[in-house]
Every structure is written in C-alpha cells, then in structure tokens.
C-alpha positions in Angstrom: -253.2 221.6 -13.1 -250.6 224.3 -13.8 -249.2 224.2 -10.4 -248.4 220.3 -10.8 -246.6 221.2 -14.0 -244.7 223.4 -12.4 -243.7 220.9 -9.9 -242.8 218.2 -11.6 -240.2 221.1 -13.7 -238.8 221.9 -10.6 -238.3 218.3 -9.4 -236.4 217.7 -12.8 -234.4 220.4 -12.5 -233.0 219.1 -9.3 -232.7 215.5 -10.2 -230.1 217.5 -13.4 -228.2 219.5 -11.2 -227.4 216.9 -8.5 -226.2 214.1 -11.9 -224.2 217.3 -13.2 -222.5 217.5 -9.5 -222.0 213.8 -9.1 -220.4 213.6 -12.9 -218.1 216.3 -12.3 -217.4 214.3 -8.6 -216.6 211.5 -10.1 -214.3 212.9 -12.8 -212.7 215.1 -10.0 -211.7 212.0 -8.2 -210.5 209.1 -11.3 -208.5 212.4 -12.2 -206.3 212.3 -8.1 -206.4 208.9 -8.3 -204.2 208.6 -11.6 -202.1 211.3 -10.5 -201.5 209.6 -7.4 -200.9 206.3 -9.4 -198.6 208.4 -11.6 -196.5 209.7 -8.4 -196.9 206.1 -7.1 -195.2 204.7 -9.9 -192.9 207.0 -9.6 -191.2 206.1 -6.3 -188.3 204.2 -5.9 -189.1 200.4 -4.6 -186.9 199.6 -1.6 -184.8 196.1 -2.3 -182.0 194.2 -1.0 -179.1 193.1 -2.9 -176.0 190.9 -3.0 -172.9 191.0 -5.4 -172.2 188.5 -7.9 -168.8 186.5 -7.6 -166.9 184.3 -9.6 -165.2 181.1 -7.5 -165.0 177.8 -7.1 -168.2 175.7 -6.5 -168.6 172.4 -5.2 -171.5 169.9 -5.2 -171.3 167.9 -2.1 -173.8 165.4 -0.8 -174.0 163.4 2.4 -175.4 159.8 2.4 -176.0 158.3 5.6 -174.1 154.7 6.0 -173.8 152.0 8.8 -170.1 150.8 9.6 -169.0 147.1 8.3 -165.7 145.2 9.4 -163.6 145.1 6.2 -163.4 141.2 6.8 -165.5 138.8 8.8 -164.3 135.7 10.0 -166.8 133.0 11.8 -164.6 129.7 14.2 -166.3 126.6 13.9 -165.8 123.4 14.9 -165.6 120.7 12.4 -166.5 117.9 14.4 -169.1 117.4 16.7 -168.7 117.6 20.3 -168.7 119.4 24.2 -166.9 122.4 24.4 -164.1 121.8 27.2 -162.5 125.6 27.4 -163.0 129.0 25.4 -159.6 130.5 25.3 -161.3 133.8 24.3 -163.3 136.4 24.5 -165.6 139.4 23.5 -163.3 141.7 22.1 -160.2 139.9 23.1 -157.4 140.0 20.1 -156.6 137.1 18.4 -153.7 135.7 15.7 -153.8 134.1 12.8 -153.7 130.3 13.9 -154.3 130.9 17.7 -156.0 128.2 20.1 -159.4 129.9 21.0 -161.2 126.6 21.9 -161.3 123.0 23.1 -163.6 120.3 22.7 -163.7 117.2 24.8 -161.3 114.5 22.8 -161.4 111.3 24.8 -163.4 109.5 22.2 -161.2 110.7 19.5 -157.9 109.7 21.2 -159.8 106.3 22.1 -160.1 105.7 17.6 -156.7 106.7 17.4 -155.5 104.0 19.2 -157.6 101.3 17.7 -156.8 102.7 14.6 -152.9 102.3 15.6 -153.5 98.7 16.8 -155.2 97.9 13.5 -152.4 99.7 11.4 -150.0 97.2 13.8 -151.9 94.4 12.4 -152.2 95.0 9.1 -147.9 95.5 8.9 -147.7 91.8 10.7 -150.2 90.7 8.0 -147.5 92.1 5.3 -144.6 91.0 7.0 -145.8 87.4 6.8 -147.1 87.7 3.3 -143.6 88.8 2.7 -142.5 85.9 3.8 -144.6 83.3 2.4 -143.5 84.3 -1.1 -140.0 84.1 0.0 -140.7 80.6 0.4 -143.1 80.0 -2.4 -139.8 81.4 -4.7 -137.7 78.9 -3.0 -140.1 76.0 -3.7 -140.3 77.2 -7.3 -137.2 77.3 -8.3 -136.5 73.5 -6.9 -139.1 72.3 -8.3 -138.1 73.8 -11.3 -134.8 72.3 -11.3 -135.5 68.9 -10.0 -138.2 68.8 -13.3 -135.5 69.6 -15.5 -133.9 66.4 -13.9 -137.0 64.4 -14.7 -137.6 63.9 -10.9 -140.4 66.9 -10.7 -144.1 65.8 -12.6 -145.5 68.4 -14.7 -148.5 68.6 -12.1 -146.1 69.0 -9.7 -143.9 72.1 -11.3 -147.8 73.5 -11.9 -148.7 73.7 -8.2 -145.3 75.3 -6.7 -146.3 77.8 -9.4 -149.8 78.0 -8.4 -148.9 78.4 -4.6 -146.5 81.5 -5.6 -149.1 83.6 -7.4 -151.1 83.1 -4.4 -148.4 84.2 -2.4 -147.6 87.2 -4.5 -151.8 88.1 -3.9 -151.7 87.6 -0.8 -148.3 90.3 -0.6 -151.0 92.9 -3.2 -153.8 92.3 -0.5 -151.8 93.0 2.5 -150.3 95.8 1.2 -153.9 97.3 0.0 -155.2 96.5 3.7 -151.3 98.3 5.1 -152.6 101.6 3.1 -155.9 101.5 4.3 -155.4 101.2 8.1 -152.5 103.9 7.6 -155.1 106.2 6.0 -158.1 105.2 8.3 -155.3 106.2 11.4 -154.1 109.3 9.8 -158.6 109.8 9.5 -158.7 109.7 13.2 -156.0 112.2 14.2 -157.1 114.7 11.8 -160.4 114.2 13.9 -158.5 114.6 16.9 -156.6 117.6 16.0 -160.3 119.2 14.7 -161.0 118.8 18.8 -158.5 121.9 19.3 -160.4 124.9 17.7 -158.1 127.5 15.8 -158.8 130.8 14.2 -157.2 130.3 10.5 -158.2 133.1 8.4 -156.3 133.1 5.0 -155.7 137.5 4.1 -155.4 140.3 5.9 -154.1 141.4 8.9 -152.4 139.2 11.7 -154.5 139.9 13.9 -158.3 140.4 14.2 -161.2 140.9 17.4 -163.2 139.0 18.7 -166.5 140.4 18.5 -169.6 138.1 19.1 -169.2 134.9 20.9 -172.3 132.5 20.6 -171.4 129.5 23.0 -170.4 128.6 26.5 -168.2 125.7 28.4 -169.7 123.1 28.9 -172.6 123.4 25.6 -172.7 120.3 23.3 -172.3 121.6 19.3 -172.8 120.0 16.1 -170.2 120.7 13.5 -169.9 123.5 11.8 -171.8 125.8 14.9 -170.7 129.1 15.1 -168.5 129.5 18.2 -167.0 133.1 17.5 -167.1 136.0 15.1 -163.7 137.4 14.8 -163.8 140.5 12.6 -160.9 143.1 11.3 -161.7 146.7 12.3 -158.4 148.3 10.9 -159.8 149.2 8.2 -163.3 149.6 8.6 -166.3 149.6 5.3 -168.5 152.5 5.6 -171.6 151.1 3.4 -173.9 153.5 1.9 -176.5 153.8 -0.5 -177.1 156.1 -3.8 -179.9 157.0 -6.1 -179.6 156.5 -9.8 -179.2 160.7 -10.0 -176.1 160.6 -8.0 -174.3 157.5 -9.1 -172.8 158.5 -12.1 -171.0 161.3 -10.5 -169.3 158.5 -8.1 -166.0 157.3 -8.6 -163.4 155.0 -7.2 -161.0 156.5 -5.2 -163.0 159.2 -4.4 -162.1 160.7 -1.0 -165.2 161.5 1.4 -165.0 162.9 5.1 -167.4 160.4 7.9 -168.6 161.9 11.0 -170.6 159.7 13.7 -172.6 160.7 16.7 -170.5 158.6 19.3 -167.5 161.4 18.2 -168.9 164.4 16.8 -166.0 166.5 17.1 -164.1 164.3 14.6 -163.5 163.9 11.3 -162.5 160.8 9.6 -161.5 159.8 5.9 -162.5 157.4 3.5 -161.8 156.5 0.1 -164.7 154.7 -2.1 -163.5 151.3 -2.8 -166.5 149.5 -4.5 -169.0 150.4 -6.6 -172.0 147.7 -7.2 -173.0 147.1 -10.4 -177.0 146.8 -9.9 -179.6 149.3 -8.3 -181.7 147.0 -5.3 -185.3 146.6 -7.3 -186.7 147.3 -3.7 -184.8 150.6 -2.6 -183.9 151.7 -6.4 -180.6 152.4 -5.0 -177.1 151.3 -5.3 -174.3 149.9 -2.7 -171.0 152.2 -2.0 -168.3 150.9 0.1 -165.8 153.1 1.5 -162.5 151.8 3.0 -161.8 154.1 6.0 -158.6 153.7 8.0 -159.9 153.1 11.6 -156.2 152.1 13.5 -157.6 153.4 17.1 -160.4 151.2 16.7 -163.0 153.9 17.2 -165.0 153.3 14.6 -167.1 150.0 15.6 -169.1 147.5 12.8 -172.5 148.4 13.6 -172.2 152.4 14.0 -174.5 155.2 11.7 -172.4 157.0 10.0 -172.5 160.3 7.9 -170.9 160.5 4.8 -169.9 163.4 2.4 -168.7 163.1 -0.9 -167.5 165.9 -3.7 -169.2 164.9 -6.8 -168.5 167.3 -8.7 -166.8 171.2 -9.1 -166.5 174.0 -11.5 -164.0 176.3 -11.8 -164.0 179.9 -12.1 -168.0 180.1 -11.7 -170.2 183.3 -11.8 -172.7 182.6 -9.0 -175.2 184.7 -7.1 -177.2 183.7 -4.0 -180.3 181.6 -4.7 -182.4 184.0 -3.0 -181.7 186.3 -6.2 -183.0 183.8 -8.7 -187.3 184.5 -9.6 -189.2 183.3 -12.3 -191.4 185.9 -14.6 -193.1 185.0 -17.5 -192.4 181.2 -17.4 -188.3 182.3 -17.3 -185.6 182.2 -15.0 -183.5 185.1 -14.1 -182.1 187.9 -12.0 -182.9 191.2 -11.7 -179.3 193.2 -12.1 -178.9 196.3 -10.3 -177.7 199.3 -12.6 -174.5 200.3 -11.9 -176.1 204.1 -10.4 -177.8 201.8 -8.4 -181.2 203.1 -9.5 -182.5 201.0 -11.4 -182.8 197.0 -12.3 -182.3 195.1 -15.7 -184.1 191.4 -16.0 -181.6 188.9 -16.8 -182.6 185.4 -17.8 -180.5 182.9 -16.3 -179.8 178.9 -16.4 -179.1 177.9 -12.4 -176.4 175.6 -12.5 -174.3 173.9 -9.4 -175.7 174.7 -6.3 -172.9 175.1 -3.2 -174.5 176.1 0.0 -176.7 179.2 -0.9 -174.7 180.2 -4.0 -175.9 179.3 -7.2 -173.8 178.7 -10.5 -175.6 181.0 -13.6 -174.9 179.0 -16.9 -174.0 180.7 -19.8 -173.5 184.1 -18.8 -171.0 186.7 -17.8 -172.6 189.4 -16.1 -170.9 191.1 -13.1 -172.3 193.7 -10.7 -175.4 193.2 -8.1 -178.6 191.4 -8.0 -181.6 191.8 -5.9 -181.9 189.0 -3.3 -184.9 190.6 -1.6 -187.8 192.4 -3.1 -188.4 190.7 -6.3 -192.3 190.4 -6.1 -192.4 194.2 -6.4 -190.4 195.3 -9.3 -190.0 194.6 -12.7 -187.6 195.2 -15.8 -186.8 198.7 -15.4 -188.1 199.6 -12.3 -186.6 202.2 -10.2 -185.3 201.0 -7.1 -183.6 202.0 -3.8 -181.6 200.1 -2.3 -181.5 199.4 1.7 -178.9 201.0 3.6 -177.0 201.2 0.3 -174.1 203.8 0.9 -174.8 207.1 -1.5 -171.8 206.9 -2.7 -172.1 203.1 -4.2 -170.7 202.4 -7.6 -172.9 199.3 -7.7 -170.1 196.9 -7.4 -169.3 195.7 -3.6 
C-alpha cells in the first residue's frame, strides 16, 4: 500500500515538471517570434516608383467605320426597252450629261412619224376651217346688206348667221385638235430621246465612277431598271457609330485621323460632317459621318476603316501612371514617396482623363513620386526602399 503511494507521488511529480518545461517552451518561443515580427516590421519593403508630371492629356477614342461614296447616283431608263450599246463601264469615268447607253428606238421613231402625219392633218383641218369662216363672213355681210334692202328674209339673214358660228366652232375645234397632235408629237420624241440613256446628276462634282453595272447588251428592261451605279469618291463618308457615353463629346468639324488595312502605312484626315439626331433602338448607338478628302481615289465605298477622334483635353494636368492608382479602405489613391525616399504617405485621389497609361488626379496638387509597383505590401507610413533608386535621390526624378 505504501509503495503505491509512493508511486503515484513520483508519477505526479513528473507529469509537473515536464508542464513547467513545456510552459516556459512555449513562452520562450511567442517571446522570438514577436521579436522577429518586431525586426520584420522593421525592414524596409522594396517598391517601384514613377514621377508625377504635369502635361497635356488627351482622350482619344477609335470607332471602327465602313467607307460610303459622298453621293450615289443610279442610270435608269425611263422607258421600256432592249438595251442596244453600254457606252460604259465598271469603273470607267463619266460626266455630268454623258451618253452611257442605248436602247433599241425603231418603235419610237415609227410614233414619231405617225404622230407628225397626224400633226399634218390636223394643220390642213385648220387651214380649211380658216377658210370656211372666211366665207361664212362674206355671206354674212351680203346677206346683211341685201336685208337692209328688203331683198334678204329674216329666215334668211338667221341662217348666214347660223352657218358662221358653226364655222367659227369648227376654227375652236380644229385648233383644240392642232394643240393636241402637236403635244401628242412632242409625247413621242420625248419617248424617243428617253431611248438614249444619260447620266444627269444635279450637285457635285463633274465627274463621277462608275462603280456597279447591273445589265448587258442585248437584256430587255422595264423602266426605271437600274443600269449603273455611278458614285463620287472625291470626297469620300467614313460612317461610324457612337454610344450614348461618347456622343456628347462629338462635334462638327471635329478633325479625326482614318487608317485602313489595304494602306496601313497611311494616314488620312477627316472632318465630322453630320451628326444624327436619334440613337438606332437596335444598336443603342448613333450615326457619325465624316467627310474625308480621298483625290487619289484610294479610299474605295465599301472599305473598314479605323477612326480616331480627340474628344476631349486638359491642360496643364497632374497625372501619374495608372499602375500607381490602389484602392484601400473603399478609397482611391496613391501612395506618395517621401521626399528621403523612405517612406510613403497615402494620398486619396479622383482619376480623371485617362491618355495612354497616364492618369489625370482631380483635385489635387501634389508633386514628387508614387509607387507603381508594390502597393499590396505597404501601407500609410510604411518604410520603403526603393529599386535601384540612386542613394543620392532627392525623390524628385
């Protein structure tokens, strides 16, 4: 019984000593691992930075477009009929009121001629109706006489007057019947001269292209078939479309710079010319035209385009990179490099304008450098190093 005791004392003495030796382990180790924290915290955090600078920023933005003649002109014929010659071509230039086709016009000269013969006949119809009044005057006016004589009967005085109001009709019919053949003629060689197609656009230049032609020699067309499409390309339209967040900022006579992949080394200039006045329900964006001088006729109706517009610029801007701009703490800002280069300061910050990878900072005037790189490990007042910073730095580069 004793020697039990005496066991179960020595077991409990053990089981104290070894929690004294774990206690003071543990306190031994939380006691390095806060000093290392402590020296941790301590260290200087390596970062990257950039200067601020103050210049001009632009906001530019490039639309994509397609290329439209500046005026489109489509030769028809107006009558009916088989197409004799085509005088043009696919991209042959044409004038203002040049031949480009012929229709057949046999039939056409055919009702100009019975429309002459007609016209013929209706100016011998007048001539004698001129005549027959002549003479129904003459027999008037003796029978006017010889019944102030007492020779002429009343009945008879009624009839020469009778028989010269019919005369005078007949002259009013003849002469309605003259007009109507003259007009029915003048008809038919109106319909004749539709039988030799012309180009006749009203503005613009003198001279246009031919760019799509639709028939052959030989095909029969109706009136009013499309023949050719004759189109201006000096200048040209480059169309393009807009949201809602950029079309305020768009102007006429704005000046934007095109490029196109079938010339990629050039440059060419447009001004905008029209503006539409509705957003497409479909798209939710708005038509721009551009008016872009084209006089080598590179630039072809058809062709994607790429077009880039200044919308706006600010003058005189304090901007850092937007690499340098973080968010802590539901806040926007920059972390400012003091000027021993030691140390950072958080600034909070309103991004404004953004050209290329500089970003306007609204509302402030601070100066100096900010740290583009690095941002996830430091915060307002941390000590910091910076990479391959010369020792000598003043903090502004």
């Amino acid at each position: 019984m004793f020697e039990s005791k005496s066991k179960l004392a020595w077991i409990a003495g053990i089981l104290l000593i070894l929690a004294a030796v774990s206690l003071l382990s543990i306190r031994f180790l939380q006691g390095n691992k806060g000093g290392t924290a402590k020296k941790k915290d301590k260290l200087p955090i390596p970062v990257e930075v950039a200067s601020l600078e103050r210049q001009t920023l632009y906001l530019h933005r490039t639309f994509s477009g397609t290329i439209e003649p500046l005026a489109q002109f489509t030769v028809a014929p107006k009558v009916s009929g088989r197409i004799q010659r085509l005088l043009v071509n696919v991209s042959d230039t044409v004038s203002r009121g040049q031949h480009v086709a012929q229709l057949e016009d046999d039939e056409f000269k055919q009702s100009v001629a019975e429309a002459e013969a007609s016209l013929a006949v209706a100016e011998a119809n007048r001539i004698e109706a001129d005549s027959r009044i002549e003479i129904a005057q003459r027999q008037l006016d003796r029978t006017k006489t010889l019944h102030k004589q007492g020779i002429a009967s009343d009945s008879v005085l009624d009839s020469a007057r009778a028989e010269y109001l019919a005369s005078q009709a007949a002259v009013k019919v003849t002469e309605a019947r003259l007009k109507r053949e003259d007009a029915a003629l003048a008809t038919t060689r109106i319909r004749l001269g539709y039988t030799s197609i012309q180009a006749n656009w009203e503005q613009g230049d003198a001279e246009r292209t031919v760019a799509e032609r639709y028939a052959d020699e030989g095909d029969t067309v109706a009136a009013n078939t499309p023949l050719f499409s004759i189109v201006e390309l000096n200048p040209v339209i480059a169309v393009i479309k807009v949201t809602e967040k950029d079309y305020p900022r768009i102007d006429i006579g704005m000046t934007a710079n095109l490029q196109t992949d079938a010339f990629p080394g050039r440059k060419f200039t447009g001004t905008v010319s029209r503006i539409a006045p509705i957003f497409s329900e479909t798209t939710r964006q708005a038509r721009i035209e551009l008016q872009v001088p084209n006089p080598d006729h590179l630039l072809k109706p058809g062709m994607f385009s790429r077009c880039t517009l200044e919308l706006d610029r600010v003058e005189d801007a304090v901007s850092a990179p937007g690499m340098a701009i973080t968010r802590r703490n539901n806040q926007t800002g920059v972390f400012l490099v003091s000027k021993d280069n030691t140390s950072v300061l958080w600034v909070p910050v309103e991004p404004g304008l953004m050209d290329g990878n500089q970003v306007q900072l609204i509302g402030t005037d601070i100066s100096g450098e900010v740290v583009t790189l690095g941002q996830q490990l430091i915060k307002d007042g941390s000590i910091v190093r910076i990479k391959d910073a010369s020792p000598h730095s003043d903090g502004v580069r």
